[in-house]
C-alpha positions, 0 to 999 in steps of 0.5 A: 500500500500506499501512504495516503498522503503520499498519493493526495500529493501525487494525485495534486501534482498529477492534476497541476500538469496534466495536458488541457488543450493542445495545437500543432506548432512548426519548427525549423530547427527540429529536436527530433531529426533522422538520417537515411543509411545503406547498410551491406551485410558480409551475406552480401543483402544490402539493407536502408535504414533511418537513425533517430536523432535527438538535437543531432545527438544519437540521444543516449541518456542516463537514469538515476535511482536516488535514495536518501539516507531514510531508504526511500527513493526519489521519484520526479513528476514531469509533464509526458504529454504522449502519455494517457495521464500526460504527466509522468512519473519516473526516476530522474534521467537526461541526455549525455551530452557531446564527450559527457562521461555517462556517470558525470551525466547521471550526477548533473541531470540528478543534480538539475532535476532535484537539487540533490547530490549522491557521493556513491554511484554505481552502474546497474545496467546499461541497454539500447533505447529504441535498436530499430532506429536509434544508436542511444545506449542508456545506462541505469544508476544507484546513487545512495546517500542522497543529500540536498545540495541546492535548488532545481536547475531547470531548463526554460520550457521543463516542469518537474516537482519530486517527491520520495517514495519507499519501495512497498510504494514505488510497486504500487506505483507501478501497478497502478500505472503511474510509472510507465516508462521502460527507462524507470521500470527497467530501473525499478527492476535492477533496484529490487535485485540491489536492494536484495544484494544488499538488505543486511548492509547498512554502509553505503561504502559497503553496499557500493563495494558488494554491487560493483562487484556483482553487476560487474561480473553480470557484464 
């Protein structure tokens, strides 16, 4: 279950973001573009395909699982106007930017997002976005001990409120559909299996050391 006041916050943000009308605008510089390649293969098919960009980026991306000292995880509320609520709820991530290292990614878009900083990072997986059409490789990240450093770093045109969940909730979440998103639910998987690892460890240095072995002799 979930606290209730937990879910009247949620359900209040949910309702602040939510899309209440919409109109098609035109762009000349495009965030979203494609490219056009002729791939040869070694059994000598010749294939066309499109690659997807994102601001003339393969658009690759980091997620953060932030948890607090308390245990709990912090989640970000954001307008996903796609979506069939409009708003979504999920762990912060963001775009690697050009020559960017994805775990200094990780640490700055948790950063921008939400204001809090985490000394303790550790990789849990990394996978192909959309391998289709598209050359983005995200990578997932633990980050524990989470503090409050300074405010929200937010770009002129995004809209994100955070709030903290414990696990029971963040199932729960899930369950009910707030979070949808492949990135957070493929997150929220790695996390129960690093809560598992660790659930007698209370160090974060520990638990570092035990989940940087582990997920590095999974790869």
């Amino acid at each position: 279950m979930i606290r209730k006041e937990k879910i009247d916050e949620l359900k209040q943000i949910l309702e602040e973001y939510k899309t209440v009308k919409k109109e098609q605008v035109f762009k000349e510089n495009m965030f979203l573009t494609s490219e056009a390649y002729r791939y040869y293969l070694n059994n000598g098919s010749i294939i066309t395909r499109e690659k997807l960009l994102k601001n003339k980026n393969d658009g690759s991306a980091s997620i953060v699982i932030p948890r607090l000292e308390n245990g709990e995880f912090l989640t970000v509320i954001e307008p996903r106007v796609y979506t069939a609520l409009t708003v979504g709820v999920g762990f912060p991530a963001g775009y690697i930017e050009n020559g960017e290292d994805p775990k200094n990614a990780a640490i700055r878009e948790l950063k921008e997002e939400t204001g809090y900083n985490s000394n303790y990072l550790i990789k849990l997986d990394e996978f192909y976005q959309d391998e289709g059409c598209s050359q983005a490789l995200n990578r997932i990240y633990l980050a524990l001990d989470c503090k409050k450093v300074s405010k929200q770093n937010l770009d002129k045109d995004e809209y994100i409120k955070y709030m903290t969940f414990n696990l029971d909730e963040l199932e729960h979440l899930v369950k009910n559909k707030y979070i949808m998103g492949v990135n957070s639910k493929l997150a929220l998987e790695k996390l129960y299996e690093a809560e598992i690892l660790t659930a007698s460890v209370d160090n974060a240095l520990e638990k570092v050391k035990i989940l940087n072995r582990v997920f590095r002799e999974e790869r």
